[in-house]
C-alpha positions in Angstrom: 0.0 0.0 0.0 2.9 2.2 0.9 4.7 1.5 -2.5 1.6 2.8 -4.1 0.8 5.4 -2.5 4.8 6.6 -3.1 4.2 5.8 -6.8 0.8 7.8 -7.3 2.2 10.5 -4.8 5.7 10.7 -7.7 2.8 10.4 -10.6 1.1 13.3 -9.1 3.9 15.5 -8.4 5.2 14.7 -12.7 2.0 15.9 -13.6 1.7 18.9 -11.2 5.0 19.8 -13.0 4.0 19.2 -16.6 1.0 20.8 -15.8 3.2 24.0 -14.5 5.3 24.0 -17.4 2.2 23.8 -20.0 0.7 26.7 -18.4 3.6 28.7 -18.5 4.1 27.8 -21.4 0.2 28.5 -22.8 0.8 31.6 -20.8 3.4 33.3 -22.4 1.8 32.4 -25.9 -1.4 34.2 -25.0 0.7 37.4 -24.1 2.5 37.1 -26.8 -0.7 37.5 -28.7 -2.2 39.7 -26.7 1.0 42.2 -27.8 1.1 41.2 -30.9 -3.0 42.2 -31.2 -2.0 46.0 -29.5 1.1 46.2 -32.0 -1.6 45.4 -35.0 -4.2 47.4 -33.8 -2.2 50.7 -32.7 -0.5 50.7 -36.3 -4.0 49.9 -37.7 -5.0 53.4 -35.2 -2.2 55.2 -36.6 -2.8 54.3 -40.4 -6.7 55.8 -40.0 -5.2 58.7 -38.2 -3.0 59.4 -40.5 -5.2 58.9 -43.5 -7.7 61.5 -41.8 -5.1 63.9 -41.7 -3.9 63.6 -45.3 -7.9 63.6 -46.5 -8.3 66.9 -44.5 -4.8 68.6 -46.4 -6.5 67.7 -49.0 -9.7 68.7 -48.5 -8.5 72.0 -47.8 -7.9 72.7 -51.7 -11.6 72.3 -52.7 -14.0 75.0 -53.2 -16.8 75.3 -50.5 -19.1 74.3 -52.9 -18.1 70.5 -53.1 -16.8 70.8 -49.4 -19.6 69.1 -47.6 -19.2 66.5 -49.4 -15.6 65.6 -48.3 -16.3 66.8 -44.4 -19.2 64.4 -44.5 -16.9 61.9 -46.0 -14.1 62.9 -43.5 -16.4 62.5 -41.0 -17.6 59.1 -42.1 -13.7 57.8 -41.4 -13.1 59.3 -38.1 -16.4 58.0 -36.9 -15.2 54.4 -37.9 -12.0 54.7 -36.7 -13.7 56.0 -33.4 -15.1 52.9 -33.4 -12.5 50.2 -34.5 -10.6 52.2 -31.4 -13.6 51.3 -28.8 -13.6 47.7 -30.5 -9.8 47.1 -30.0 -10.2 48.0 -26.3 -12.8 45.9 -25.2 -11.0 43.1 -27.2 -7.8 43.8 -24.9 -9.8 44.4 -21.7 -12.0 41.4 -22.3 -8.2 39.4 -22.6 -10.5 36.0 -23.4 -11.2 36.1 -27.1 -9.5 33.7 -29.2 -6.8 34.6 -31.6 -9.3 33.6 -34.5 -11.5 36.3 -32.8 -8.9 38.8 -32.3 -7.6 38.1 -36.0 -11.2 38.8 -37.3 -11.9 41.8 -35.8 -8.5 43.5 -37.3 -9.9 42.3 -41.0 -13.5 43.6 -40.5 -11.6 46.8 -39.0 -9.2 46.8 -42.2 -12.0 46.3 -44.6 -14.3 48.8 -42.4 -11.1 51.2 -42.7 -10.4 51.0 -46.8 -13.9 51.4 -47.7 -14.3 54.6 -45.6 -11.0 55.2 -47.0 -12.0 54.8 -50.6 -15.1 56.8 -50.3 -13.2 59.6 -48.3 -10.8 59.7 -51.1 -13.7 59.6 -54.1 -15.5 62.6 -52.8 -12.1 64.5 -52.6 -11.2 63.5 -55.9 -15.0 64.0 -57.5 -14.9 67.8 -55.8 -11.7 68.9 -57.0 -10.0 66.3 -59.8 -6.6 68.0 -59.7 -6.1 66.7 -56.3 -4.2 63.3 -56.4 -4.0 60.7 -53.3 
């Protein structure tokens, strides 16, 4: 009984420390993620930022009679990247989503970001065709 109970107890302890090293180990792969998601999504932040700003250089070459056009086009981006922000950070707080989950909220964000993008970018170009992307 003794010799069993010494075997199971050295069984237990082998898995306690696989199990140990497995979490460690599942650990520093969900951080890793996790940083990789923040890297993604703050250059994904920066790109839309910087893509307002060059929309509203732009925009400040066209006549005021095509303007509203562009601001409401302008507008159109910021509001999306307003909200692909507010996505990314309950994505980050919420630090349980899957990778597959993370991964397909920076393509609908990406997709959500060139189509404002594009239409952005079509109104400037439809209200003053002498100004080039």
């Amino acid at each position: 009984m003794q010799a069993s109970k010494t075997h199971l107890e050295k069984q237990w302890a082998s898995f306690e420390a696989e199990l140990k090293t497995y979490v460690e180990t599942v650990g520093k792969d969900i951080d890793q993620k996790r940083a990789t998601f923040a890297d993604i999504a703050a250059a994904q932040a920066k790109a839309w930022g910087e893509a307002v700003e060059k929309l509203q250089s732009a925009a400040t070459r066209i006549g005021a009679e095509n303007r509203a056009k562009v601001d409401k086009a302008i507008e159109q981006l910021r509001t999306d990247t307003t909200e692909a922000k507010a996505r990314f950070e309950d994505l980050k707080r919420a630090g349980d989503e899957s990778w597959a989950t993370l991964s397909a909220a920076l393509q609908t964000s990406r997709k959500k970001f060139d189509e404002a993008s594009q239409s952005a970018w079509e109104a400037v170009k439809n209200a003053a065709p002498t100004i080039k992307s």
